[in-house]
C-alpha positions as CSV (number, residue, x, y, z in Angstrom):
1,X,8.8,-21.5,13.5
2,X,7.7,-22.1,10.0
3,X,4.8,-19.5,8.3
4,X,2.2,-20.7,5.8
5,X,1.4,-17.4,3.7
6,X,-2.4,-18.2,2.8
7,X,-2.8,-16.5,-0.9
8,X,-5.9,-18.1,-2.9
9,X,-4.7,-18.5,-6.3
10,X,-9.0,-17.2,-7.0
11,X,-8.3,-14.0,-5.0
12,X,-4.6,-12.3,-5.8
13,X,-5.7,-8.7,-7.3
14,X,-3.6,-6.1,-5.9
15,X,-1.3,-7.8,-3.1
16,X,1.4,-8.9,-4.7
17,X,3.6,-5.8,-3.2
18,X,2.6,-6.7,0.1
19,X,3.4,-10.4,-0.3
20,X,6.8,-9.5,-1.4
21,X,7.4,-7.5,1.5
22,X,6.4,-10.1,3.7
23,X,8.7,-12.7,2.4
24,X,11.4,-10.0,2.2
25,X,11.0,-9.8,5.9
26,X,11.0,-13.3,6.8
27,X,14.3,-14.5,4.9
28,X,15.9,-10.9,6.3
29,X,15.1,-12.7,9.5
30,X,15.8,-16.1,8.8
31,X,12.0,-17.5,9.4
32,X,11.1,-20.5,7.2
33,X,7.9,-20.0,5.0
34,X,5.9,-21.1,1.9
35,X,3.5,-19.4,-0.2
36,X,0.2,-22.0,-0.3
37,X,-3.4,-21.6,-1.9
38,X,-4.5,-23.2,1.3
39,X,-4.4,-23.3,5.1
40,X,-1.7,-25.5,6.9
41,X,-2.3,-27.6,10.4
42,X,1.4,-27.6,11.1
43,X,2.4,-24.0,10.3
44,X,1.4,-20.2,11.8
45,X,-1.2,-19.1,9.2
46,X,-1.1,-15.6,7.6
47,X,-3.2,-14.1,5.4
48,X,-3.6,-11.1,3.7
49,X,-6.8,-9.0,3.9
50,X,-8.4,-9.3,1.0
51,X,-11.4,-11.0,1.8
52,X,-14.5,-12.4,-0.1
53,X,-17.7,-15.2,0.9
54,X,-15.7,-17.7,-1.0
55,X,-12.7,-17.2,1.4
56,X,-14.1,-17.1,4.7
57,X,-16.2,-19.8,4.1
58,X,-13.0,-21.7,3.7
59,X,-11.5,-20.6,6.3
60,X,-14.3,-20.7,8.5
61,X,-14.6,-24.5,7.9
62,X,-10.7,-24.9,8.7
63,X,-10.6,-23.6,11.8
64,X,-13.6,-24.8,12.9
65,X,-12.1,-28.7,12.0
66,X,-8.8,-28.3,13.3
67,X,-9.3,-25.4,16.0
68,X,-6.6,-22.9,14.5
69,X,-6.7,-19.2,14.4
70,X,-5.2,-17.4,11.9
71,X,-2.7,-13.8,11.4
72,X,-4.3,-11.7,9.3
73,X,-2.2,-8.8,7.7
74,X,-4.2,-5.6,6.9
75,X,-3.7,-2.9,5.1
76,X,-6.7,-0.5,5.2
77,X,-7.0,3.0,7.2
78,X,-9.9,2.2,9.9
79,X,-10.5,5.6,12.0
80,X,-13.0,5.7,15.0
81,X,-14.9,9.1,15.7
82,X,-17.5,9.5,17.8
83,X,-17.8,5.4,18.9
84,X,-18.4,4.9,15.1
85,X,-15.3,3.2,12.8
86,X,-14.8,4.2,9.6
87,X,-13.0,2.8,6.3
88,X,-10.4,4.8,4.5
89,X,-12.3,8.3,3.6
90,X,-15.7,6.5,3.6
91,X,-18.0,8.9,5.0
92,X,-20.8,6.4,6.3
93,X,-19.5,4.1,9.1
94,X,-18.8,0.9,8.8
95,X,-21.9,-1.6,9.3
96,X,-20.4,-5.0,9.5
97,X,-23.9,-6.9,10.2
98,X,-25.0,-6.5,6.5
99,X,-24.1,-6.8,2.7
100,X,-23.3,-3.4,1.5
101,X,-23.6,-2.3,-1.8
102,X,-19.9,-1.8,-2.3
103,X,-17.8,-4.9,-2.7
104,X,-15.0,-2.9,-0.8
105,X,-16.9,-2.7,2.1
106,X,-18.0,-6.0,2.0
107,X,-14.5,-7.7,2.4
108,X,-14.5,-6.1,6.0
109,X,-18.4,-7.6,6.5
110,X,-16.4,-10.7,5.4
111,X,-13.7,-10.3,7.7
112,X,-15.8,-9.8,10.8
113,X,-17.7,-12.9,9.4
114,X,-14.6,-14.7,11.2
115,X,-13.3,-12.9,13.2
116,X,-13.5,-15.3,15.8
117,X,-10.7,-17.2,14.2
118,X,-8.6,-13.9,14.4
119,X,-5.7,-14.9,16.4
120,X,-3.6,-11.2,15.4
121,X,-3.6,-8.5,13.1
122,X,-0.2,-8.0,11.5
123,X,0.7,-3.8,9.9
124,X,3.6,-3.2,7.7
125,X,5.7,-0.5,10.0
126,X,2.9,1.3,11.6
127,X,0.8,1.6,8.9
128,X,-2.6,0.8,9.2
129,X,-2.4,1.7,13.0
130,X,-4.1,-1.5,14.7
131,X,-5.5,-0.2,17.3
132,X,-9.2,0.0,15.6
133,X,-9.1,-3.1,14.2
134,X,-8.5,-5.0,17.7
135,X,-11.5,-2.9,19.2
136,X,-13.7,-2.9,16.1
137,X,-13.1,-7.0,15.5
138,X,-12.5,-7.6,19.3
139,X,-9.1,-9.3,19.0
140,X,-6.5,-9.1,21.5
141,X,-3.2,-8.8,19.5
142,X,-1.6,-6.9,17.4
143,X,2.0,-6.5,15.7
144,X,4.2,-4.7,13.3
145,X,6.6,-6.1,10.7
146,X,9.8,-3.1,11.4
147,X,11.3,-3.7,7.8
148,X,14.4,-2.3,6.7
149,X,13.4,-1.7,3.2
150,X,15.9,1.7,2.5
151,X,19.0,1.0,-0.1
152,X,21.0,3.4,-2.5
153,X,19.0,3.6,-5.4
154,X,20.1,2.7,-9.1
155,X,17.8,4.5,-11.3
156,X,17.0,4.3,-14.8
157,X,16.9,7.6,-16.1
158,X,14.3,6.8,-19.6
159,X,13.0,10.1,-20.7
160,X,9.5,8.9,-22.4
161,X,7.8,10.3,-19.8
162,X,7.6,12.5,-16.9
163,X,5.7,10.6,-14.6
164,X,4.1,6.8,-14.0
165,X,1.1,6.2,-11.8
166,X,-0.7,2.9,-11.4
167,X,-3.7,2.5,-8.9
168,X,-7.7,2.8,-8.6
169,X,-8.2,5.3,-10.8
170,X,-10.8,7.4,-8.5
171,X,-12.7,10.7,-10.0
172,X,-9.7,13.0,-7.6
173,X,-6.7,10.9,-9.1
174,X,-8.1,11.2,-12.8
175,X,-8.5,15.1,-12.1
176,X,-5.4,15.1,-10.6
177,X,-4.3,13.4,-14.1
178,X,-5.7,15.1,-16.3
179,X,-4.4,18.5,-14.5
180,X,-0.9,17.6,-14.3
181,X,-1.5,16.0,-18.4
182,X,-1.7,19.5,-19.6
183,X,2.0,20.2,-18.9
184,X,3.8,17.4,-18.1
185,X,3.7,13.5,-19.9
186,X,2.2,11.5,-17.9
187,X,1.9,7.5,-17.8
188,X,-1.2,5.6,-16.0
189,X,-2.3,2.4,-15.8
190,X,-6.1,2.0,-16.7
191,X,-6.5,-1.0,-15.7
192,X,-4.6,-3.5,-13.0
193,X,-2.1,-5.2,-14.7
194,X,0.8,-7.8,-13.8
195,X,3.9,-7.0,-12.3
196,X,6.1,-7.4,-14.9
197,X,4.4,-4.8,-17.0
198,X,4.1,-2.2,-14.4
199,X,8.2,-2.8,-14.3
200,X,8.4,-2.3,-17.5
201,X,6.4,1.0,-17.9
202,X,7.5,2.6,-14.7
203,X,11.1,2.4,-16.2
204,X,10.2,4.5,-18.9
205,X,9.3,7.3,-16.8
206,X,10.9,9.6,-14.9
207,X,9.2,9.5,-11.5
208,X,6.6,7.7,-10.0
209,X,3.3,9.6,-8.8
210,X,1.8,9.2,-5.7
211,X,-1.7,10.5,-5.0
212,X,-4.1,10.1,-2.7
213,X,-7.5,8.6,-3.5
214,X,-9.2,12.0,-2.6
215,X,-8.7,15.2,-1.2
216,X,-9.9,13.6,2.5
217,X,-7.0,11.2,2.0
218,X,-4.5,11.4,4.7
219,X,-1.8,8.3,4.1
220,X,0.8,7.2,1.8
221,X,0.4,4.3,-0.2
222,X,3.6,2.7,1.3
223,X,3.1,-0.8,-1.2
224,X,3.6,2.3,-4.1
225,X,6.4,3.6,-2.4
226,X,8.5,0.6,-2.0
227,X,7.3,-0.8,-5.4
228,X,8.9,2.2,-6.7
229,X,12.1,2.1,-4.6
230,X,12.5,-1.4,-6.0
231,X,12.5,-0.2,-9.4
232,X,14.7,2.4,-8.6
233,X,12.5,5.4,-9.2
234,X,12.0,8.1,-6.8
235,X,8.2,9.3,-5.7
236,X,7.0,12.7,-6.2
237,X,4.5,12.8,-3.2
238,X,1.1,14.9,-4.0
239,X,-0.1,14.5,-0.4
240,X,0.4,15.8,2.5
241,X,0.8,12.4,5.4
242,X,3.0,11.4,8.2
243,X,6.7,10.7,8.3
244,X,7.2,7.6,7.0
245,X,11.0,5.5,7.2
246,X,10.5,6.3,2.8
247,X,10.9,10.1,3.2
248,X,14.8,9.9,1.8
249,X,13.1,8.7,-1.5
250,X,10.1,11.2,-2.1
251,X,9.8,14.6,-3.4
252,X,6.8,15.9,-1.6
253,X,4.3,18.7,-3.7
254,X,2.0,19.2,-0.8
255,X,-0.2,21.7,-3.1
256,X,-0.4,21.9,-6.7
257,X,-1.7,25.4,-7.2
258,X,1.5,26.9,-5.2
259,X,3.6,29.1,-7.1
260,X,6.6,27.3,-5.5
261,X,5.6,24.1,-5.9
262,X,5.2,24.1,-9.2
263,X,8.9,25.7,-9.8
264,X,10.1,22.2,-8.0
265,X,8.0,20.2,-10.1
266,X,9.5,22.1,-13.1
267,X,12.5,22.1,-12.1
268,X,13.0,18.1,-11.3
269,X,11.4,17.2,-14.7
270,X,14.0,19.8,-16.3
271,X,16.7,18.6,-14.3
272,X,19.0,15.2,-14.9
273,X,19.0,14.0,-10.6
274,X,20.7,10.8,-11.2
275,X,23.8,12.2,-10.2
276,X,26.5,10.4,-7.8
277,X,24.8,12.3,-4.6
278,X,21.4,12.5,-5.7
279,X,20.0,11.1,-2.1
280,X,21.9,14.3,-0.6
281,X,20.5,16.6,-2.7
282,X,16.8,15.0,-2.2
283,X,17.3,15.3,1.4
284,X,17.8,19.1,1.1
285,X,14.9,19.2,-1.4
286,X,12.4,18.2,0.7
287,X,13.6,20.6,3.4
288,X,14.9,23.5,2.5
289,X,14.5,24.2,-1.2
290,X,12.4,27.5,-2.6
C-alpha cells in the first residue's frame, strides 16, 4: 500500500502540523508515501481539508477521468442539533447549496461540491468526531489515525517571555491577550508565519498558550498541542475540553478570574519546572494542586 498525500503547493496555509503528523504516522507504521501537488492513479489519495473552487475543480475533473475517490482528512468541529449541522461555534447552520459570505464556510460548500468523490473521512485520534461529517456529506466510512505522539520532553527553559501563542487572532483570544498582557509577558503571532519562525519564537518563551477561539469553544487545538510538545514546551490550557492522550503535557486554567487559578498561573511562571521529574509533578498539578 503506497499513500499519495495531495498538498497543492497554491493552498498550504495552516496544515503543516497536520501533514507532519500524518507522515509521522505512516513511517511509525511502515506505510510507503510521498507528498505531491497533485492526485496519483496508482496510489490511495489523501487530502487535507482545506478546500477552495480552484481545488475541487481539480479534483473533480480527476476523478471524474480516472474514476478514483479520494481520503479526505478533516479537522473541523461539525455538531448536529436539532437536524441542523453546524461548524465550529458558528451560530447559523451550515448551508452547503450556496456561497457564503465567509471564505471559512465556503471550503465546506466546496467540500460538499465533491463529495461524491469522498471515498472516507480520516480524524487525528478522535478528534473531529466523524460521525457528522458521514451524515452531513453522505459518505459511508470513516477512520481514525491512533498516533502515539507522547515522549519525555526536553525543554528549553528561555526566560524572554512567559507565554507564546500563535493562531487566528479572534476578538476572545485578543481579550484574552491583552488580559493576561497586564501581568504576565506574552508572545503572539499577528500574522501566520512559517514554521521555522514559530520554532524559533516559541523557544524563547516559557509556555505555550492555548485558547479557544471563543467562549462557546469546547475543543483543544490538538495540531497546537503536539506542535508544542515537539518543541519541547509544555501548554497552559485556558479551556475547559475533553480528555485528550496530551493531558501529561498541559497545565489546565479552566477560569481566569479564580482566585486559585491565578496562584497556579503565578506560581508556574515564578517557578523553574524543568526539573528531572517535571512530568510527575505536572501530573499532580493538574489533579490535586490548590
Amino acid at each position: 500500500m503506497s499513500v499519495n498525500i495531495f498538498w497543492p503547493y497554491y493552498n498550504r496555509n495552516g496544515i503543516s502540523d497536520q501533514l507532519f503528523i500524518i507522515t509521522e504516522f505512516f513511517k511509525n507504521n511502515n506505510i510507503e508515501y510521498k507528498v505531491s501537488s497533485s492526485l496519483s492513479t496508482c496510489s490511495t489519495n489523501l487530502m487535507i481539508e482545506n478546500f477552495d473552487q480552484m481545488t475541487t475543480d481539480y479534483v473533480d475533473k480527476f476523478c471524474n477521468k480516472h474514476d478514483l475517490k479520494i481520503d479526505v482528512l478533516v479537522t473541523e468541529f461539525i455538531t448536529k442539533k436539532r437536524n441542523l449541522y453546524f461548524l465550529n461555534d458558528i451560530k447559523d447552520p451550515l448551508d452547503l447549496n450556496q456561497i457564503s459570505n465567509n471564505p471559512f464556510i465556503n471550503r465546506f460548500y466546496y467540500l460538499n461540491s465533491i463529495s461524491k468523490h469522498i471515498n472516507s473521512f480520516i480524524s487525528i485520534l478522535n478528534i473531529p468526531d466523524l460521525t457528522n461529517y458521514m451524515e452531513l456529506f453522505n459518505v459511508d466510512c470513516g477512520y481514525r489515525l491512533d498516533i502515539s505522539f507522547v515522549r519525555d520532553l526536553e525543554p528549553k527553559y528561555v526566560s524572554n517571555y512567559d507565554f507564546y501563542f500563535s493562531g487566528q487572532l479572534t476578538k476572545y483570544r485578543l481579550d484574552i491577550i491583552n488580559d493576561l498582557s497586564k501581568k504576565y509577558s506574552i508572545y503572539y503571532e499577528k500574522d501566520f508565519i512559517p514554521e521555522a519562525e514559530r520554532i524559533i519564537n516559541l523557544n524563547k518563551c516559557k509556555f505555550s498558550l492555548n485558547i479557544p477561539q471563543s467562549p462557546l469553544w469546547k475543543w483543544n487545538s490538538i495540531m497546537r498541542i503536539i506542535f508544542s510538545i515537539r518543541c519541547g514546551k509544555y501548554i497552559v490550557n485556558l479551556n475547559e475540553s475533553p480528555e485528550t492522550i496530551f493531558d501529561d503535557y498541559m497545565i489546565n486554567i479552566s477560569n481566569m478570574v479564580d482566585e486559585s487559578e491565578i496562584k497556579k498561573m503565578d506560581y508556574l511562571i515564578k517557578t523553574n519546572l524543568f526539573s528531572n521529574d517535571v512530568n510527575n509533578y505536572l501530573k499532580s498539578l493538574n489533579n490535586s494542586f490548590f
